[in-house]
C-alpha positions in Angstrom: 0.0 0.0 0.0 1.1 3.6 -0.5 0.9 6.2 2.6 0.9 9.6 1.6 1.4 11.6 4.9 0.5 15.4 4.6 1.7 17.4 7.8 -0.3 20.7 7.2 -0.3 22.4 3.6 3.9 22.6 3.9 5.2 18.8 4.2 4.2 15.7 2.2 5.7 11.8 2.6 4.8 9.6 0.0 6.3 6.1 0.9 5.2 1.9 0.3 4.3 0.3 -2.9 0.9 -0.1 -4.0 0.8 -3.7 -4.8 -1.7 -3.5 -7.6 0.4 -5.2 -10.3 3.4 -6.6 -11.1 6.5 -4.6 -10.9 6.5 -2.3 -14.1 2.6 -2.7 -14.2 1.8 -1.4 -11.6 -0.6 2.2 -13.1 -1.5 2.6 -9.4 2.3 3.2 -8.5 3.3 5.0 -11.5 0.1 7.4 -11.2 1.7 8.4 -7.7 5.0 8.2 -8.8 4.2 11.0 -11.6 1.9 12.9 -9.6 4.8 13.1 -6.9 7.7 14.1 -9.4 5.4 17.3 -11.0 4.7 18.5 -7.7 8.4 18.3 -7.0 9.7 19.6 -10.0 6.8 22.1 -10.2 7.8 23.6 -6.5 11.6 23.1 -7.3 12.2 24.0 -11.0 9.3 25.9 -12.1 8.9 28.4 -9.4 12.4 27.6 -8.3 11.0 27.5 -4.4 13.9 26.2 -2.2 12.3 23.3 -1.1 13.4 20.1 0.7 12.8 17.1 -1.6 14.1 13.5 -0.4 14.1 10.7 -2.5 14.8 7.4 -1.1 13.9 3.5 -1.6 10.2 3.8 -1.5 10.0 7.4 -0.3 9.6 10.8 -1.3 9.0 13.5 0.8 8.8 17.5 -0.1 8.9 20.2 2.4 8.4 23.9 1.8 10.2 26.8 4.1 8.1 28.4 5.8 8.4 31.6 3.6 6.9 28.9 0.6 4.6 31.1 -1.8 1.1 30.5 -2.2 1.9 28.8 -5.3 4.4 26.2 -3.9 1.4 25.6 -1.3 -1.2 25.0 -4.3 1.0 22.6 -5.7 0.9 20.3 -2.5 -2.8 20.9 -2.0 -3.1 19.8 -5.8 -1.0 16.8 -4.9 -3.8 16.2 -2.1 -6.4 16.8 -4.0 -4.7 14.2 -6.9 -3.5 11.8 -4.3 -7.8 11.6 -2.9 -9.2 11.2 -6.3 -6.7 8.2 -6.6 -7.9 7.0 -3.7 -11.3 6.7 -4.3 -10.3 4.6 -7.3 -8.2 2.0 -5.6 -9.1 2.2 -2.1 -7.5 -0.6 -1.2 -4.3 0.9 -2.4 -3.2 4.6 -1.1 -3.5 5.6 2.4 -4.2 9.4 2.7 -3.3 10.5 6.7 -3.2 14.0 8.1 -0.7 15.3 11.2 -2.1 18.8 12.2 1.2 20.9 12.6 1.1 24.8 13.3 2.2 25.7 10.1 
């Protein structure tokens, strides 16, 4: 299953494999996957936001500064937003959770 972890609108961990298919099959991972790699390269190298962005076996995590534009904030929140319409697809799949931070 992929976890997708959202602490507030400023920090998002994406981590776990979704086990729909077969390794390379898989649509459920590579819909994350992409939707993960435009937010991070969207925050990063579009509005060139210095962001935090980890990439490791099976997890990815993004976190703004706290002076993060709106923009870089949209583009999590779309991630969310993306991330939930996934889920209702393949439920048994993602994991959305919330942590309430003071942001």
């Amino acid at each position: 299953m992929i976890r997708a972890v959202f602490s507030g609108s400023r920090t998002v961990k994406v981590v776990g494999h979704a086990g729909f298919a077969d390794l390379g099959e898989d649509i459920v991972c590579a819909s994350v996957s992409s939707a993960v790699q435009l937010c991070a390269n969207g925050i990063t190298e579009v509005l060139c936001e210095n962001a935090q962005v980890s990439v490791c076996e099976n997890e990815v995590s993004i976190t703004l500064s706290k002076n993060s534009s709106t923009a870089a904030v949209a583009f999590i929140e779309a991630l969310r937003l993306h991330l939930t319409i996934l889920r209702e697809q393949f439920p048994e799949n993602i994991e959305i959770m919330e942590e309430k931070v003071n942001d």
